[in-house]
TIMAR-386363 format. One record per residue: residue number from 1; residue in one letter; chain; x, y, z of N, C-alpha, C in turn. Coordinates in Angstrom, 1 decimal, padded with zeros to 4 digits. Layout:
// residues N
SETI     k   r   c      n_u      n_v      n_w     ca_u     ca_v     ca_w      c_u      c_v      c_w
SETI   NUM   A   A        X        Y        Z        X        Y        Z        X        Y        Z
...
***
This chain:
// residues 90
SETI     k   r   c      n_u      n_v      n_w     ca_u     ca_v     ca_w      c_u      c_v      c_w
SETI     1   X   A    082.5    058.9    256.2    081.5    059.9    256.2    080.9    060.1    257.6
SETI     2   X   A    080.7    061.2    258.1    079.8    061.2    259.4    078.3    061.0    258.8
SETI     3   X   A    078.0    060.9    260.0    076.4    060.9    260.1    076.0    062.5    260.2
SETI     4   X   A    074.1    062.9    260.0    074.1    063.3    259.9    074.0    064.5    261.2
SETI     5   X   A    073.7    065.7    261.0    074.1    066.3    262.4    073.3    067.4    262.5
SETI     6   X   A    072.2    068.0    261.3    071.3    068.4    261.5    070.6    068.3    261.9
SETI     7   X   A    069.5    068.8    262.2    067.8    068.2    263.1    067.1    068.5    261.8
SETI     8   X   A    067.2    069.0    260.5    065.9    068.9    259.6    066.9    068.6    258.5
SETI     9   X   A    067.8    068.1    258.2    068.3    066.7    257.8    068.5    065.5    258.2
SETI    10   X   A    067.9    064.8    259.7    068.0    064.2    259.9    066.3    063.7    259.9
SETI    11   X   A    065.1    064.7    260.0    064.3    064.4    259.9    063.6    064.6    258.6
SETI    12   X   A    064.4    064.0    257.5    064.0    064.3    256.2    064.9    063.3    256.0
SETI    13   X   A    065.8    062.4    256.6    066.1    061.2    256.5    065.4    060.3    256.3
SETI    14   X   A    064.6    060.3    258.2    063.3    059.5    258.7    062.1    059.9    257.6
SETI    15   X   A    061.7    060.7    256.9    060.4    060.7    256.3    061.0    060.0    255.1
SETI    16   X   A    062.1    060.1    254.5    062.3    059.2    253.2    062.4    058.0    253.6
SETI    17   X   A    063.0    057.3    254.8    063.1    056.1    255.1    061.4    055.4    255.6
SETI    18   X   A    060.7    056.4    255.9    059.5    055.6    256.0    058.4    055.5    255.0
SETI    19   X   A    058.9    056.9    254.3    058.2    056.7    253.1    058.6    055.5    252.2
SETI    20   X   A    059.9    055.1    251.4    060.4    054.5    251.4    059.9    052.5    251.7
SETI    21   X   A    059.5    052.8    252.7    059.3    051.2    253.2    058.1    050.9    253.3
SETI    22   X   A    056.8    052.6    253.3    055.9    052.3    252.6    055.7    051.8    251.2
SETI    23   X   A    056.4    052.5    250.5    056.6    051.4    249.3    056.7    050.3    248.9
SETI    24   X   A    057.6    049.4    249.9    058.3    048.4    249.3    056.9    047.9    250.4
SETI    25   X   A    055.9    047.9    250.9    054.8    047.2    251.0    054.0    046.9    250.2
SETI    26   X   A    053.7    048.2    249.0    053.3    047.8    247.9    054.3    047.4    246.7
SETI    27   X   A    055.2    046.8    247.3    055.7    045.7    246.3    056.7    046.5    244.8
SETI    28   X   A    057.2    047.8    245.6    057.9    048.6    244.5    058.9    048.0    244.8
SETI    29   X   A    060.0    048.3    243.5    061.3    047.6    243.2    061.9    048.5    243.7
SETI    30   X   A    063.2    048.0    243.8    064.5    049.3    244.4    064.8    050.4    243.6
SETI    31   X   A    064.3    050.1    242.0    064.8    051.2    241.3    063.5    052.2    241.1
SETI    32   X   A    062.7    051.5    241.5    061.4    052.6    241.8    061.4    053.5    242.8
SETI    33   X   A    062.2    052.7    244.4    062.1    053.5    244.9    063.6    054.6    245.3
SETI    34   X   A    064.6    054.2    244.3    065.6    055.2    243.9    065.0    056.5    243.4
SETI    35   X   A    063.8    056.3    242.4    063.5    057.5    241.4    062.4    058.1    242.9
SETI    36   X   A    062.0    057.4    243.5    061.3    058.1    244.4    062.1    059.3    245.7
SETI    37   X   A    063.7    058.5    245.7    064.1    059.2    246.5    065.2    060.1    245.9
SETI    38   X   A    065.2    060.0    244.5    066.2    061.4    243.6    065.2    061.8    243.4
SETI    39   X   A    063.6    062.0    243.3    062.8    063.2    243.5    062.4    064.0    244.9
SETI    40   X   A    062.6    063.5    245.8    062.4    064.3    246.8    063.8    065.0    247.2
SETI    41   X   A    065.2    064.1    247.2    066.6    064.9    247.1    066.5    066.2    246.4
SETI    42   X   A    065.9    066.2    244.7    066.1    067.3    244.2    065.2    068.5    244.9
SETI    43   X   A    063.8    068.1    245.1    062.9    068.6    245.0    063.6    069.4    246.8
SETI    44   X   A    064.0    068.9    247.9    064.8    069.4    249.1    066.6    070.6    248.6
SETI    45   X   A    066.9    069.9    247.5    068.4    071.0    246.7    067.2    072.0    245.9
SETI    46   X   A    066.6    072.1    245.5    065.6    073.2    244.5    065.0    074.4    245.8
SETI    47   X   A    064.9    073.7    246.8    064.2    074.9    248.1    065.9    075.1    248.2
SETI    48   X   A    066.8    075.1    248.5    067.7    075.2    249.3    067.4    075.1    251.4
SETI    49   X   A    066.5    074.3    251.6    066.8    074.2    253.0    067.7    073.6    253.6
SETI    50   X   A    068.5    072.7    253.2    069.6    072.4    254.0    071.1    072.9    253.5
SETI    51   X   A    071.8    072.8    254.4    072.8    073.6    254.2    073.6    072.6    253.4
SETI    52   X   A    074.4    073.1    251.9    075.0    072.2    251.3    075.9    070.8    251.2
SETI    53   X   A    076.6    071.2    252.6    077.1    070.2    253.1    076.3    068.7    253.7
SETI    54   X   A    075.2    069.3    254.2    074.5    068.0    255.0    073.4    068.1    253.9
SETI    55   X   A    073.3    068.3    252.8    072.4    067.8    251.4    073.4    067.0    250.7
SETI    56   X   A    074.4    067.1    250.3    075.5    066.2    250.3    075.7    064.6    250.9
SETI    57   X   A    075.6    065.0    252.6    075.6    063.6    253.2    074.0    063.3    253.5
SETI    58   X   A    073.0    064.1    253.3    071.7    063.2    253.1    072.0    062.8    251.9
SETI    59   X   A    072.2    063.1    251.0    071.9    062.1    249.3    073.1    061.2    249.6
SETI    60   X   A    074.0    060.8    250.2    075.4    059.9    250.3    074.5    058.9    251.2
SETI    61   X   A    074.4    059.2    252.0    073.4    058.4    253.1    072.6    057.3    252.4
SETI    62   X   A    071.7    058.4    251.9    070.2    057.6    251.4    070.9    056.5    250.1
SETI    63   X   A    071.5    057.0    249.5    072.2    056.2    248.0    072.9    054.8    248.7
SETI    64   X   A    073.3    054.9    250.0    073.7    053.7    250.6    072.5    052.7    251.3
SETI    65   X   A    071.8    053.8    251.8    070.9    053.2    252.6    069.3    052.5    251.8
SETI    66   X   A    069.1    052.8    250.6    068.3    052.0    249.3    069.1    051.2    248.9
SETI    67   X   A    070.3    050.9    248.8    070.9    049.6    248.0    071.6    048.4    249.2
SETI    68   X   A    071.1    048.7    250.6    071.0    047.8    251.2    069.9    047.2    251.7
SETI    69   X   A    069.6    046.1    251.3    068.4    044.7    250.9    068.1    045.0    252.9
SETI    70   X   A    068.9    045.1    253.5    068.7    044.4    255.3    067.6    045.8    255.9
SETI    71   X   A    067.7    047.3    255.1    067.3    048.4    255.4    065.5    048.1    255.2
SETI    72   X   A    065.2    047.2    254.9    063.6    047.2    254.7    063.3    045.7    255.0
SETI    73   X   A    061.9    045.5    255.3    061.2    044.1    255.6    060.4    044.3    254.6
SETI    74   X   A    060.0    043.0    254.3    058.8    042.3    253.2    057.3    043.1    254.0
SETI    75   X   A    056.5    043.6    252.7    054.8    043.5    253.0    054.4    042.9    254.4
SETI    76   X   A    054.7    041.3    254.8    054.6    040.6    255.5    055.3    040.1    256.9
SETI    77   X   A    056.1    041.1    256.6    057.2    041.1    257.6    058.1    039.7    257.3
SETI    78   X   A    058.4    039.3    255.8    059.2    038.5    255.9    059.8    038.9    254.3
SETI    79   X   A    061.4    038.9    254.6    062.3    039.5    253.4    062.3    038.6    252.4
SETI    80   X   A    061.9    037.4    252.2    061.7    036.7    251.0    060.6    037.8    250.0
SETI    81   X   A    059.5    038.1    250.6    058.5    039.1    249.4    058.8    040.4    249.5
SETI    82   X   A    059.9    040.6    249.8    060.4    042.5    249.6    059.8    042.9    248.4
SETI    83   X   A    060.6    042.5    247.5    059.9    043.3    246.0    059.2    042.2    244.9
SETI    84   X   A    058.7    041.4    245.6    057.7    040.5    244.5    055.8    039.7    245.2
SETI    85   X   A    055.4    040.5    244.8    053.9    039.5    245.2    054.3    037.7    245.4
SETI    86   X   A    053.8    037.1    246.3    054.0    035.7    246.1    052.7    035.1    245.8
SETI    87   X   A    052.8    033.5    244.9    051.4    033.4    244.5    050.4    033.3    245.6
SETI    88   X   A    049.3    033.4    245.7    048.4    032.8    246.7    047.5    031.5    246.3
SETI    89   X   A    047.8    030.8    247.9    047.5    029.3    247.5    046.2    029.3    247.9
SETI    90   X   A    045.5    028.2    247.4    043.9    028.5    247.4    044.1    027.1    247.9
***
């Protein structure tokens, strides 16, 4: 697959990927933030702004780019607490 090659598909990349990792600071799961990113995919196919082809390889992209663990850092900047609070020690 190429990458993308639009300029407002590629910046609707970057807003899901940062949106995205805002998330996973508050400690959402991967499948929470899947449903987060099949609602903005649909909600970008429902306007028709991007041309069909590169709405295709944004949602190919992103479907790759959520189910790789290395694409986000932990709350803390450490990938052990990606998706789970850790206890706090008193």
């Amino acid at each position: 697959m190429k990458s993308l090659e639009d300029p407002d598909a590629i910046r609707h990349f970057q807003s899901l990927c940062d949106a995205c990792q805002e998330l996973t600071t508050r400690y959402h799961s991967p499948s929470e933030l899947r449903l987060y990113a099949d609602g903005y995919l649909h909600a970008l196919r429902k306007t028709g702004s991007l041309d069909p082809r590169q709405q295709d390889r944004l949602e190919q992209l992103i479907d790759r780019w959520i189910l790789d663990p290395s694409s986000f850092i932990g709350p803390d900047g450490d990938v052990s607490t990606l998706y789970s609070r850790q206890p706090q020690r008193y």
